[in-house]
mmCIF file of the N, C-alpha and C atoms, coordinates in Angstrom:
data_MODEL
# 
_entry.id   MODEL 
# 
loop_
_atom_site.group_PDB 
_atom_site.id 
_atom_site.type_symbol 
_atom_site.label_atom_id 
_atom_site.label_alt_id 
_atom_site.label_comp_id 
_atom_site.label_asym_id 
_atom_site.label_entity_id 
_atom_site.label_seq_id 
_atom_site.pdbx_PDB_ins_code 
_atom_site.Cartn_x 
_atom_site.Cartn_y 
_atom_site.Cartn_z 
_atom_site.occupancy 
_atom_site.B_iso_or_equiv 
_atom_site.pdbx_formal_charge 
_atom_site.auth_seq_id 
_atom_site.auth_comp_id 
_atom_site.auth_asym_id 
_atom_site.auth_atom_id 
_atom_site.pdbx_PDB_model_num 
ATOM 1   N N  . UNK A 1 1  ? 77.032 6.939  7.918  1.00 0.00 ? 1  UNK A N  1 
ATOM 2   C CA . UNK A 1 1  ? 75.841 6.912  8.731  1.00 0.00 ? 1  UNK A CA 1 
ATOM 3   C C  . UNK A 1 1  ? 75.955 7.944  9.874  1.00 0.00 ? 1  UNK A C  1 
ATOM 4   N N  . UNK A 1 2  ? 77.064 7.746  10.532 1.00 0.00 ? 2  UNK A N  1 
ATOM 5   C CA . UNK A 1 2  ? 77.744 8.544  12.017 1.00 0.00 ? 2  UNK A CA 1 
ATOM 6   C C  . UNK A 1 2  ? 77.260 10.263 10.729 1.00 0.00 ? 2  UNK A C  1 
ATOM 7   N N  . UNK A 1 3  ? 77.745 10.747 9.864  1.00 0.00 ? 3  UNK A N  1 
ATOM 8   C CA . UNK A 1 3  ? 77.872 12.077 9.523  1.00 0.00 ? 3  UNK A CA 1 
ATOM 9   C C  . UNK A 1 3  ? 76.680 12.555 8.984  1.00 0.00 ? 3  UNK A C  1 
ATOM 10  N N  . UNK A 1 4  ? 75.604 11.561 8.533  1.00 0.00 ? 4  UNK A N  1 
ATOM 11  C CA . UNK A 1 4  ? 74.517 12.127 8.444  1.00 0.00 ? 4  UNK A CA 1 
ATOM 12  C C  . UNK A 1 4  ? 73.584 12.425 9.751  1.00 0.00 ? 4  UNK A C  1 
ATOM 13  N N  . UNK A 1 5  ? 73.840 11.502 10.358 1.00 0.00 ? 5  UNK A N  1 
ATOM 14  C CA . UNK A 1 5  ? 73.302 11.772 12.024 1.00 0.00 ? 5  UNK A CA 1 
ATOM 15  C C  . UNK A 1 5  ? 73.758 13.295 12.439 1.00 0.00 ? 5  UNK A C  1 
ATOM 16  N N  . UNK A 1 6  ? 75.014 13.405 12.424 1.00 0.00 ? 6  UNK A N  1 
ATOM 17  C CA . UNK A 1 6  ? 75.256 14.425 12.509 1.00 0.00 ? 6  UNK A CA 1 
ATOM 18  C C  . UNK A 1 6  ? 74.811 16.035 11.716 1.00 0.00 ? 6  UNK A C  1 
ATOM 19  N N  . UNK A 1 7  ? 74.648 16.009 10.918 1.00 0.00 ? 7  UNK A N  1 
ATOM 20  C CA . UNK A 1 7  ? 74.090 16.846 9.643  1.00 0.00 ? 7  UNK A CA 1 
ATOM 21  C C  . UNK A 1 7  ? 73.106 16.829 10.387 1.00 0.00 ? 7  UNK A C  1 
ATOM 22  N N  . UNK A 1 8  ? 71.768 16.023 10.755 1.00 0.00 ? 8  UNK A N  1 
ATOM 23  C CA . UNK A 1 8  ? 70.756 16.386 10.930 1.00 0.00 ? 8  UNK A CA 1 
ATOM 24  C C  . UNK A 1 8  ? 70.491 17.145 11.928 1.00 0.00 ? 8  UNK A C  1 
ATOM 25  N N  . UNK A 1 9  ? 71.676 16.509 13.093 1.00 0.00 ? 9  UNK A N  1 
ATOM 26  C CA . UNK A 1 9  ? 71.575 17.544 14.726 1.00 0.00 ? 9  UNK A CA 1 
ATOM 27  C C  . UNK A 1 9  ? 71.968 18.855 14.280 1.00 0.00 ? 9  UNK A C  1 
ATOM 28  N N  . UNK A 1 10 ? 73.030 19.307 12.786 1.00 0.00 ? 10 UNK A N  1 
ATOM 29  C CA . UNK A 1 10 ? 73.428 20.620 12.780 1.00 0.00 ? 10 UNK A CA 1 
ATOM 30  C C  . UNK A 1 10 ? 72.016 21.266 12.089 1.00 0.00 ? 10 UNK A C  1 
ATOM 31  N N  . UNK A 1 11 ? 71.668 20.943 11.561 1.00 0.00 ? 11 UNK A N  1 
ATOM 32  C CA . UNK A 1 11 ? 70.245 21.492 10.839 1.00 0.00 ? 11 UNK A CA 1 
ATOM 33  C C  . UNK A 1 11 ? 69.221 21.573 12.217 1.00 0.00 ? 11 UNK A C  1 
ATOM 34  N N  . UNK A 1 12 ? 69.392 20.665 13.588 1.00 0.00 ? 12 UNK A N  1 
ATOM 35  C CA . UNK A 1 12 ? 68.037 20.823 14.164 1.00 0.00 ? 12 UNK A CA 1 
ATOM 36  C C  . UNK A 1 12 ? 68.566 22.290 14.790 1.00 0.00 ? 12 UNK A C  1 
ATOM 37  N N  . UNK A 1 13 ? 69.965 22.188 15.112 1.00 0.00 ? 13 UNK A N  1 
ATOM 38  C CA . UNK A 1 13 ? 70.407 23.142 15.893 1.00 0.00 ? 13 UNK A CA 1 
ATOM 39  C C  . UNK A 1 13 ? 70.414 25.110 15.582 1.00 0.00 ? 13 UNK A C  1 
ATOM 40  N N  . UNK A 1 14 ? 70.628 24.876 14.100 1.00 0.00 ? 14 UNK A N  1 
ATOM 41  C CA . UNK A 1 14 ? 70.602 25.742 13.609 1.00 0.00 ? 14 UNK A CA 1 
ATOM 42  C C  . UNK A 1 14 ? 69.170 26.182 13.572 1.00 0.00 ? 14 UNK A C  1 
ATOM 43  N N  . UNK A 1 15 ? 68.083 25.208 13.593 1.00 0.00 ? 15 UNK A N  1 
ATOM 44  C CA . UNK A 1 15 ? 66.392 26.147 13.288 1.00 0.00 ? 15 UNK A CA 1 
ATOM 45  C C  . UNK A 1 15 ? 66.452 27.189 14.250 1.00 0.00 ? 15 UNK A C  1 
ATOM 46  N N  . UNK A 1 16 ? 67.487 25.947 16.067 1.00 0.00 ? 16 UNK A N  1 
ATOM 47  C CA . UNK A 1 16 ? 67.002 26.723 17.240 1.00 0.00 ? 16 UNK A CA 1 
ATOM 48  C C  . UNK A 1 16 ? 67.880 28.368 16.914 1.00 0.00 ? 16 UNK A C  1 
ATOM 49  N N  . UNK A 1 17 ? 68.634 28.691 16.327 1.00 0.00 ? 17 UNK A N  1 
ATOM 50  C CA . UNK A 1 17 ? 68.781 30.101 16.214 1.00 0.00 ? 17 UNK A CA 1 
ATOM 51  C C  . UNK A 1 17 ? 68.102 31.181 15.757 1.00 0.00 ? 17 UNK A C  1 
ATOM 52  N N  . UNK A 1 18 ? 66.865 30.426 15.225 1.00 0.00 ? 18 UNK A N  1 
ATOM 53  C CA . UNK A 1 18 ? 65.650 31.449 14.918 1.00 0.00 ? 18 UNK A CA 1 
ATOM 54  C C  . UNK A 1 18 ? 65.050 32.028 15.746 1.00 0.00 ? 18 UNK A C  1 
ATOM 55  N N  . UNK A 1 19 ? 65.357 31.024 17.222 1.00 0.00 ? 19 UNK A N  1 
ATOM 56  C CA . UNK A 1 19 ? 64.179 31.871 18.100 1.00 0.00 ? 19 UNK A CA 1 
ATOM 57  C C  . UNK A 1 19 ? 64.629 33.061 18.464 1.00 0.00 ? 19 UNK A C  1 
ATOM 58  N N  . UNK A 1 20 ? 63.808 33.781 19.884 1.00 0.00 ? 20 UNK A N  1 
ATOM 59  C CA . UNK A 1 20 ? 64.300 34.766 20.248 1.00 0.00 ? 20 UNK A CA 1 
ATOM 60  C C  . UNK A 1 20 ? 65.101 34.620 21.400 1.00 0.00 ? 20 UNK A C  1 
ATOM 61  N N  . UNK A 1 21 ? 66.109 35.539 21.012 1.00 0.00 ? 21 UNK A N  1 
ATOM 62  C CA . UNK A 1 21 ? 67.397 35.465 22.024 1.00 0.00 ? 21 UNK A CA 1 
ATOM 63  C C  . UNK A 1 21 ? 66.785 35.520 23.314 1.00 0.00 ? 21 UNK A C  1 
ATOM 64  N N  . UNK A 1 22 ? 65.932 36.351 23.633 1.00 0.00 ? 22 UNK A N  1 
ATOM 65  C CA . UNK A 1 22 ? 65.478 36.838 25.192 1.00 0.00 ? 22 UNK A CA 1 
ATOM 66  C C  . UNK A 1 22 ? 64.621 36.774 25.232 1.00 0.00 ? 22 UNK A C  1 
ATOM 67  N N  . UNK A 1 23 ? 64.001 36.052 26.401 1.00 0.00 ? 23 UNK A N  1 
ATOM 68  C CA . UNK A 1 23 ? 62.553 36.003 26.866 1.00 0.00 ? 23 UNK A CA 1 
ATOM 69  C C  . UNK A 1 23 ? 62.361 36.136 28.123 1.00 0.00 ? 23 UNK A C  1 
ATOM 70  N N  . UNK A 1 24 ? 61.531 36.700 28.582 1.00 0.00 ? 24 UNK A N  1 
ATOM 71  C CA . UNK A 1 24 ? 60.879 37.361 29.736 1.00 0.00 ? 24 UNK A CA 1 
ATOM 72  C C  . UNK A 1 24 ? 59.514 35.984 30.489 1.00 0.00 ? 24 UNK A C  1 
ATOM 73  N N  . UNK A 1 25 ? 59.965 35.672 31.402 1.00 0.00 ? 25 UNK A N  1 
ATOM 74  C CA . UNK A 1 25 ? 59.823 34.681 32.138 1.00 0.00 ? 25 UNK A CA 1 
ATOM 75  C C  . UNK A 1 25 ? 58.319 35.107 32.433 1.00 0.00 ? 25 UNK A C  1 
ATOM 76  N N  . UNK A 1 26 ? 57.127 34.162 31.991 1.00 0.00 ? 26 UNK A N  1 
ATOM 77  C CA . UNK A 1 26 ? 55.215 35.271 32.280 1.00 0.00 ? 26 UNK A CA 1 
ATOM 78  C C  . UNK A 1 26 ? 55.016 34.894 33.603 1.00 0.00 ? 26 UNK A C  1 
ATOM 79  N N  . UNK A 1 27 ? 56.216 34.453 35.112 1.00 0.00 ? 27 UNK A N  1 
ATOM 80  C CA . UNK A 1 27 ? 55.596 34.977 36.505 1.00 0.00 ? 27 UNK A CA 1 
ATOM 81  C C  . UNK A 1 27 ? 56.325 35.851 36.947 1.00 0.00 ? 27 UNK A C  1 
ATOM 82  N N  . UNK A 1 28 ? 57.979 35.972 36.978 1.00 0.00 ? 28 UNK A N  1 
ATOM 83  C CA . UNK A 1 28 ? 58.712 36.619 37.347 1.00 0.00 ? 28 UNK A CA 1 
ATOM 84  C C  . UNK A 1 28 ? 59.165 37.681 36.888 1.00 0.00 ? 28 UNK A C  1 
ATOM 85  N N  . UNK A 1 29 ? 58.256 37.753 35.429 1.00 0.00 ? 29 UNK A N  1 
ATOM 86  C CA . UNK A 1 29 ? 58.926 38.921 34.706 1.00 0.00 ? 29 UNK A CA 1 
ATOM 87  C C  . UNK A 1 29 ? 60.573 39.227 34.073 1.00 0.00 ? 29 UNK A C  1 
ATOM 88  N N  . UNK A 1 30 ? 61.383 38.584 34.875 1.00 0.00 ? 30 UNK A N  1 
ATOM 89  C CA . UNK A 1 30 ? 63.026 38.614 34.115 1.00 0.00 ? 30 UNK A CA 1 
ATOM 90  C C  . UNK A 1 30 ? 62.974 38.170 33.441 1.00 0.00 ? 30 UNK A C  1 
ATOM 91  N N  . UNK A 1 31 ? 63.918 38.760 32.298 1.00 0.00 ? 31 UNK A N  1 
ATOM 92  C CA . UNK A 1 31 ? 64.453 38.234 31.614 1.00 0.00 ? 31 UNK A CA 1 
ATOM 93  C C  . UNK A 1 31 ? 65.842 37.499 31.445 1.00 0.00 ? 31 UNK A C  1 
ATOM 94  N N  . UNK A 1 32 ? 65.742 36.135 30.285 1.00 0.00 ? 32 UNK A N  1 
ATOM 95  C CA . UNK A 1 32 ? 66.457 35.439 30.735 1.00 0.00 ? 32 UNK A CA 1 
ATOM 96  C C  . UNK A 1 32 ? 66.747 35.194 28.838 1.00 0.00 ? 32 UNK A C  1 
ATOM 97  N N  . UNK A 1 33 ? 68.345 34.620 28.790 1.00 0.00 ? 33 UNK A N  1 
ATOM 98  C CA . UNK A 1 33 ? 68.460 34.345 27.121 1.00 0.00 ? 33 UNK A CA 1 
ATOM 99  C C  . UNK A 1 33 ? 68.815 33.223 27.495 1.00 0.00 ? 33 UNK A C  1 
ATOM 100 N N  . UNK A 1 34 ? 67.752 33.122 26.374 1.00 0.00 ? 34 UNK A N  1 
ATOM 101 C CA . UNK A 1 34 ? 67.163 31.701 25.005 1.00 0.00 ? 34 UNK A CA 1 
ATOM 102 C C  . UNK A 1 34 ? 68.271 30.947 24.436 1.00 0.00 ? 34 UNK A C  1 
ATOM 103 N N  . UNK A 1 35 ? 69.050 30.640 25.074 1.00 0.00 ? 35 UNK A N  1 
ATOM 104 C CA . UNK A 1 35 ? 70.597 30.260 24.537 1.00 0.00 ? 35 UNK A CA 1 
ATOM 105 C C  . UNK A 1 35 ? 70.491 28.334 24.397 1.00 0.00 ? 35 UNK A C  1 
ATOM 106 N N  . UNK A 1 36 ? 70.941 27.285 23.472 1.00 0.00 ? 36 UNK A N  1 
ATOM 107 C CA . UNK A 1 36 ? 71.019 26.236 23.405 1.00 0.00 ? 36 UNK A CA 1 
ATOM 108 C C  . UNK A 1 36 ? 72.268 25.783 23.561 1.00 0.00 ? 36 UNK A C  1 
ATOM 109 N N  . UNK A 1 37 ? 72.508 24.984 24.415 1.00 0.00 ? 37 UNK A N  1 
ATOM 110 C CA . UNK A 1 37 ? 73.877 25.353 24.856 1.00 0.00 ? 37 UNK A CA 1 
ATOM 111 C C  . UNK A 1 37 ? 74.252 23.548 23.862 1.00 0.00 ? 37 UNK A C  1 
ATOM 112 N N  . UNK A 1 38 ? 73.989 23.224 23.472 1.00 0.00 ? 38 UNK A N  1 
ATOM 113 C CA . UNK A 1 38 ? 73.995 22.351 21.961 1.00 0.00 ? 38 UNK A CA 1 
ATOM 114 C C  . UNK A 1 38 ? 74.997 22.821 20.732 1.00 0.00 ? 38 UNK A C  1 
ATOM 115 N N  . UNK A 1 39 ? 74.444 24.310 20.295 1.00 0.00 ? 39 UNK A N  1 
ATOM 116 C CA . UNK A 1 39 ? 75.562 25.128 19.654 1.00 0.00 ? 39 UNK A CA 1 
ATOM 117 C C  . UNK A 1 39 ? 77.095 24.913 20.163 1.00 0.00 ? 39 UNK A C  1 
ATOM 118 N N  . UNK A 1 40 ? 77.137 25.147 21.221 1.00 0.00 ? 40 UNK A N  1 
ATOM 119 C CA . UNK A 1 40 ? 78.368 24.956 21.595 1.00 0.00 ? 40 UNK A CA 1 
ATOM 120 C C  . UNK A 1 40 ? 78.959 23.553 20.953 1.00 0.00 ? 40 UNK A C  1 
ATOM 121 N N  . UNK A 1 41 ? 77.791 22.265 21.853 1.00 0.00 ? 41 UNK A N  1 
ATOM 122 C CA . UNK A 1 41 ? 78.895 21.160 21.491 1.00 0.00 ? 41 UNK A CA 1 
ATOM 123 C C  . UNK A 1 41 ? 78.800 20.814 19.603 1.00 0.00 ? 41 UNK A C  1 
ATOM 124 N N  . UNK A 1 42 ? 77.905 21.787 19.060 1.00 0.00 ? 42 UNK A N  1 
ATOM 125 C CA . UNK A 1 42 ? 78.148 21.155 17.322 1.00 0.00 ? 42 UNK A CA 1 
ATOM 126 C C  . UNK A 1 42 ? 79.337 22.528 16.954 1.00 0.00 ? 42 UNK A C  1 
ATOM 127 N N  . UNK A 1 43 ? 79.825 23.292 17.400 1.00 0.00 ? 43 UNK A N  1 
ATOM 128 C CA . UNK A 1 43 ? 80.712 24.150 17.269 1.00 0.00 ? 43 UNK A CA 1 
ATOM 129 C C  . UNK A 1 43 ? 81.943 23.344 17.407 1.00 0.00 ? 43 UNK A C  1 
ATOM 130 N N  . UNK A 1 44 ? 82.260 23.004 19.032 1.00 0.00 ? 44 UNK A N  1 
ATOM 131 C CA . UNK A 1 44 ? 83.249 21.435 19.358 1.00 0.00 ? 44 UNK A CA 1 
ATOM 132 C C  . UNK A 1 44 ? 83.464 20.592 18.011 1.00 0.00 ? 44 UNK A C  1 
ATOM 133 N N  . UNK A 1 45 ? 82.096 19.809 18.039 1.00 0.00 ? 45 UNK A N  1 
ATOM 134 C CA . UNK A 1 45 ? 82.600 18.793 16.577 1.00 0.00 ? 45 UNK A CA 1 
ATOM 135 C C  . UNK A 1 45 ? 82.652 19.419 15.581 1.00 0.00 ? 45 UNK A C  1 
ATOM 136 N N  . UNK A 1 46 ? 82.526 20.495 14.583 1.00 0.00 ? 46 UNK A N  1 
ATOM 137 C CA . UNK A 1 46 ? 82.615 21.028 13.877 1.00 0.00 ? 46 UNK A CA 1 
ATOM 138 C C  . UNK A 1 46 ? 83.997 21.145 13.865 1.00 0.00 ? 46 UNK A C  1 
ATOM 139 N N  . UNK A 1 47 ? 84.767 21.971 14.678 1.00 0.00 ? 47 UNK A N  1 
ATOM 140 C CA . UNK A 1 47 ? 86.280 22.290 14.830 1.00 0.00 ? 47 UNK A CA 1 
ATOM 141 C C  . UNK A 1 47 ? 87.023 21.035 14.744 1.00 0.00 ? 47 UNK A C  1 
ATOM 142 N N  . UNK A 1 48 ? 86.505 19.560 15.357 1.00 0.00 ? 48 UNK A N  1 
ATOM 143 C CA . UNK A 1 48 ? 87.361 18.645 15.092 1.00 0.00 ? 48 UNK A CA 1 
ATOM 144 C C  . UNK A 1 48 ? 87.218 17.977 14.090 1.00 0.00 ? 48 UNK A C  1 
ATOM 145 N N  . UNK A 1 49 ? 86.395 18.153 13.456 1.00 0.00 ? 49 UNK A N  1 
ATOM 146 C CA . UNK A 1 49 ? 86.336 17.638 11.730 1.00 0.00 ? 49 UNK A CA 1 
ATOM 147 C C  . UNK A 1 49 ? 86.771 17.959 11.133 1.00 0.00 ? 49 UNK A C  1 
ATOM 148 N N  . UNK A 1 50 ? 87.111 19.392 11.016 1.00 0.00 ? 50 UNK A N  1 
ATOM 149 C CA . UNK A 1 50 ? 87.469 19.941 10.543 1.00 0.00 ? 50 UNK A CA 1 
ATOM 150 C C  . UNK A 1 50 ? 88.640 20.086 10.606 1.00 0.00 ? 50 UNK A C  1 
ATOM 151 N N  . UNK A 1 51 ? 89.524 19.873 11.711 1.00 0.00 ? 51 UNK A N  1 
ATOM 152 C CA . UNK A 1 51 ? 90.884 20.146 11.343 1.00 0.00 ? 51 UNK A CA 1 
ATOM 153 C C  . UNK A 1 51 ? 91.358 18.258 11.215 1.00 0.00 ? 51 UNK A C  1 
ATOM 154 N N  . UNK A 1 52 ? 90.576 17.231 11.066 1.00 0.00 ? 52 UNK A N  1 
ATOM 155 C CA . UNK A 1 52 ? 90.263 15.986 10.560 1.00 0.00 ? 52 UNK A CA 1 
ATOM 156 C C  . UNK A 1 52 ? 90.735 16.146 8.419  1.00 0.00 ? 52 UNK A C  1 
ATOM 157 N N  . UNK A 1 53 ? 90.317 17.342 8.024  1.00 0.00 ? 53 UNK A N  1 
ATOM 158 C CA . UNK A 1 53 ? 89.895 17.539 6.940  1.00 0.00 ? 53 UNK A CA 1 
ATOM 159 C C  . UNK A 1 53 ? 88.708 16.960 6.463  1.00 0.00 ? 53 UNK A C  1 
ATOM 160 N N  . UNK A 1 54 ? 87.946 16.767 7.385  1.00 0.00 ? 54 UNK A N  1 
ATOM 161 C CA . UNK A 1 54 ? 86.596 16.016 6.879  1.00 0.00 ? 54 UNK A CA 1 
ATOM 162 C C  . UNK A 1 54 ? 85.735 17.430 6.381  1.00 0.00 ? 54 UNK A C  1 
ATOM 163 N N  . UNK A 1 55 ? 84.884 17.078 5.448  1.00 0.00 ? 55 UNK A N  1 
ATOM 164 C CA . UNK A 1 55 ? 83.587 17.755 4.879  1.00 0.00 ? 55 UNK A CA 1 
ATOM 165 C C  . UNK A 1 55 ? 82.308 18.204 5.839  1.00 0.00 ? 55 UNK A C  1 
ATOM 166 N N  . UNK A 1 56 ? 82.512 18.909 6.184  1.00 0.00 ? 56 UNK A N  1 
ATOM 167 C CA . UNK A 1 56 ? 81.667 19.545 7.196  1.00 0.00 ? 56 UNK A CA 1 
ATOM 168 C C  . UNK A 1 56 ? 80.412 20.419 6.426  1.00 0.00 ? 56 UNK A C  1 
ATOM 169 N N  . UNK A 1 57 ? 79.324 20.424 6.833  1.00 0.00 ? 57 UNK A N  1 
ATOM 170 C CA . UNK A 1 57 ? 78.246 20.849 6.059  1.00 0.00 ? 57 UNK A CA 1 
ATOM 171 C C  . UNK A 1 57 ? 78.157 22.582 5.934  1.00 0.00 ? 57 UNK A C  1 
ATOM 172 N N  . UNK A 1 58 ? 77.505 22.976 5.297  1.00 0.00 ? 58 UNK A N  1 
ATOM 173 C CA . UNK A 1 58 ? 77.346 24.288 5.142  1.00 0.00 ? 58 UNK A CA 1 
ATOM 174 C C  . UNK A 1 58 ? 76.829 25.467 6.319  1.00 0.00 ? 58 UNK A C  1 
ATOM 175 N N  . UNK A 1 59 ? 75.982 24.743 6.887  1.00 0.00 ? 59 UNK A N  1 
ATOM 176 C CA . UNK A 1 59 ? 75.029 25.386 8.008  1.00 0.00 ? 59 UNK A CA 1 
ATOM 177 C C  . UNK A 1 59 ? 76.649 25.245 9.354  1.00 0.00 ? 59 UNK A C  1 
ATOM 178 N N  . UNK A 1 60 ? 77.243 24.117 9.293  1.00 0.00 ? 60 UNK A N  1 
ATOM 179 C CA . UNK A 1 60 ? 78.149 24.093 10.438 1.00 0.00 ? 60 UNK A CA 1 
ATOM 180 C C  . UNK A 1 60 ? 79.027 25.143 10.178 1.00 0.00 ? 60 UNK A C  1 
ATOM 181 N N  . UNK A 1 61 ? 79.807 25.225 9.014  1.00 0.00 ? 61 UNK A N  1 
ATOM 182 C CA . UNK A 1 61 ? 80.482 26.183 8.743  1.00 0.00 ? 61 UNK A CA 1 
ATOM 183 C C  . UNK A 1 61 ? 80.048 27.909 9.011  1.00 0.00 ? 61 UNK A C  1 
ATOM 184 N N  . UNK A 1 62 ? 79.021 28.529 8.867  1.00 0.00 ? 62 UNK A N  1 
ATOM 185 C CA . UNK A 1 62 ? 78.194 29.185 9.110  1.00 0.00 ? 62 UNK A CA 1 
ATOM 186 C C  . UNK A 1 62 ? 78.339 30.031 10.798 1.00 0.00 ? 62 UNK A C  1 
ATOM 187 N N  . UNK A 1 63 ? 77.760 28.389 11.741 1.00 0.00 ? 63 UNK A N  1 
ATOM 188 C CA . UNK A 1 63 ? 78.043 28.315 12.606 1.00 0.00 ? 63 UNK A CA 1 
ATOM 189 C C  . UNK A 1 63 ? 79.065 28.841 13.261 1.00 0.00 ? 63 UNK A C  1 
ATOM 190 N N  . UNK A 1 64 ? 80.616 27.714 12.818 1.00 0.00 ? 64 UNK A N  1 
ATOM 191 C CA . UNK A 1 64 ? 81.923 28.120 13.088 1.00 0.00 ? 64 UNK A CA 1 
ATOM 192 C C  . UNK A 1 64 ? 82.328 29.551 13.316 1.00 0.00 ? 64 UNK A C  1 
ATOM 193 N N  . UNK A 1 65 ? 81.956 30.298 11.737 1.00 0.00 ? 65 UNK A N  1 
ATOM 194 C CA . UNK A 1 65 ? 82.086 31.744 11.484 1.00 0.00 ? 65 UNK A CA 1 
ATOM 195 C C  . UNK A 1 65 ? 81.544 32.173 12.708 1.00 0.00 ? 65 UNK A C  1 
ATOM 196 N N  . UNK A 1 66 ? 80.585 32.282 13.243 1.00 0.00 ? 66 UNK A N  1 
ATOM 197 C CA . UNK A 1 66 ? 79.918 32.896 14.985 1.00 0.00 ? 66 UNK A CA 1 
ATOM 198 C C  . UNK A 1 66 ? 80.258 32.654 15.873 1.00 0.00 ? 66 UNK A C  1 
ATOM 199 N N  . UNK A 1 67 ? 81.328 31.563 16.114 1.00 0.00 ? 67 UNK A N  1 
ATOM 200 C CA . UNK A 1 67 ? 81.537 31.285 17.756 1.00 0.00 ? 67 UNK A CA 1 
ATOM 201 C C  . UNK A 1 67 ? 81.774 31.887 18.402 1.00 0.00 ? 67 UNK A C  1 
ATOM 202 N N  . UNK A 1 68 ? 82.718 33.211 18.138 1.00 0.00 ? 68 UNK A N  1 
ATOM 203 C CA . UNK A 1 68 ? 82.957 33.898 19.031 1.00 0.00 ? 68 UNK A CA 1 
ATOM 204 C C  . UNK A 1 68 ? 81.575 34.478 19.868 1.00 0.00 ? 68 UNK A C  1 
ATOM 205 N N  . UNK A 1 69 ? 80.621 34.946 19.046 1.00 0.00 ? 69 UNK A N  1 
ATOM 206 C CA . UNK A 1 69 ? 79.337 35.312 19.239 1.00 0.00 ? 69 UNK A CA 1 
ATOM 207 C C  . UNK A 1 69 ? 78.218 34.873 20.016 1.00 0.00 ? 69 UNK A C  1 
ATOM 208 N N  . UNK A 1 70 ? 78.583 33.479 19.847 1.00 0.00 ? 70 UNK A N  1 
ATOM 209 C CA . UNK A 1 70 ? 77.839 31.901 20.743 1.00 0.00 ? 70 UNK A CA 1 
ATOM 210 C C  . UNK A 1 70 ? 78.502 32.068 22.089 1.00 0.00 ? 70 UNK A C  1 
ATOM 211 N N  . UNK A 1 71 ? 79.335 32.012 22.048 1.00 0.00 ? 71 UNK A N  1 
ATOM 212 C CA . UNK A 1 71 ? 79.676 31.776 22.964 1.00 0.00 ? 71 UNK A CA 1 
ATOM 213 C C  . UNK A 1 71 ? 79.982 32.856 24.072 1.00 0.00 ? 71 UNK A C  1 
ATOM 214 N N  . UNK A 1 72 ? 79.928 34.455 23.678 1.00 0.00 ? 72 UNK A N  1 
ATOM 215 C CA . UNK A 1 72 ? 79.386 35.540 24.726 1.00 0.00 ? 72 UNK A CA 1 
ATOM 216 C C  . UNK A 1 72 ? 77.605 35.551 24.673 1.00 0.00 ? 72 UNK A C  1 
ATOM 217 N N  . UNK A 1 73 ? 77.022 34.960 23.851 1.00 0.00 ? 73 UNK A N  1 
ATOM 218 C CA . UNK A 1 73 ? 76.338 34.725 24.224 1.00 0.00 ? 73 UNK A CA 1 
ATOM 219 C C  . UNK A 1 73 ? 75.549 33.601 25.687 1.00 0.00 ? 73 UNK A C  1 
ATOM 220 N N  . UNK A 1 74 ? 76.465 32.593 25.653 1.00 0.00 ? 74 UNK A N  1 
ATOM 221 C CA . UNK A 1 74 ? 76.292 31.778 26.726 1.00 0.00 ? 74 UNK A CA 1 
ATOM 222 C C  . UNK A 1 74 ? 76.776 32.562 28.159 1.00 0.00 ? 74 UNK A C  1 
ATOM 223 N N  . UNK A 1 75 ? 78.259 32.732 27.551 1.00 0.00 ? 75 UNK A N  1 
ATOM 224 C CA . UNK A 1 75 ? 78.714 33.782 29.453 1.00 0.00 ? 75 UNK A CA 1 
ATOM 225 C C  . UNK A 1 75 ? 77.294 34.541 29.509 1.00 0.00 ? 75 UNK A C  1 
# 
């Protein structure tokens, strides 16, 4: 039950990487990135399932492969 719950937050999380990285704020004009800082914590459980040997879904794995990426993205 607990891992399908989970599956579903990695699937919601993953749509949010469709958006656009940067968006430009319509009073102030800056721009600011579109970052979900969520990625991070399904990156977290991902890594501990994984070294769990548990079955981790496809989209998480995916994920994993980018962290480095996610996460200069957040700095």
């Amino acid at each position: 039950m607990w891992r399908k719950e989970w599956q579903k937050e990695v699937e919601r999380a993953k749509a949010g990487l469709q958006a656009t990285l940067f968006i430009r704020h319509y009073q102030n004009l800056k721009l600011y990135v579109n970052f979900d800082s969520e990625i991070l914590t399904l990156i977290r459980e991902a890594k501990c399932l994984a070294r769990q040997s548990i079955d981790i879904p496809e989209s998480a794995k995916i994920v994993l492969l980018q962290e480095e990426k996610f996460k200069n993205y957040n700095n």
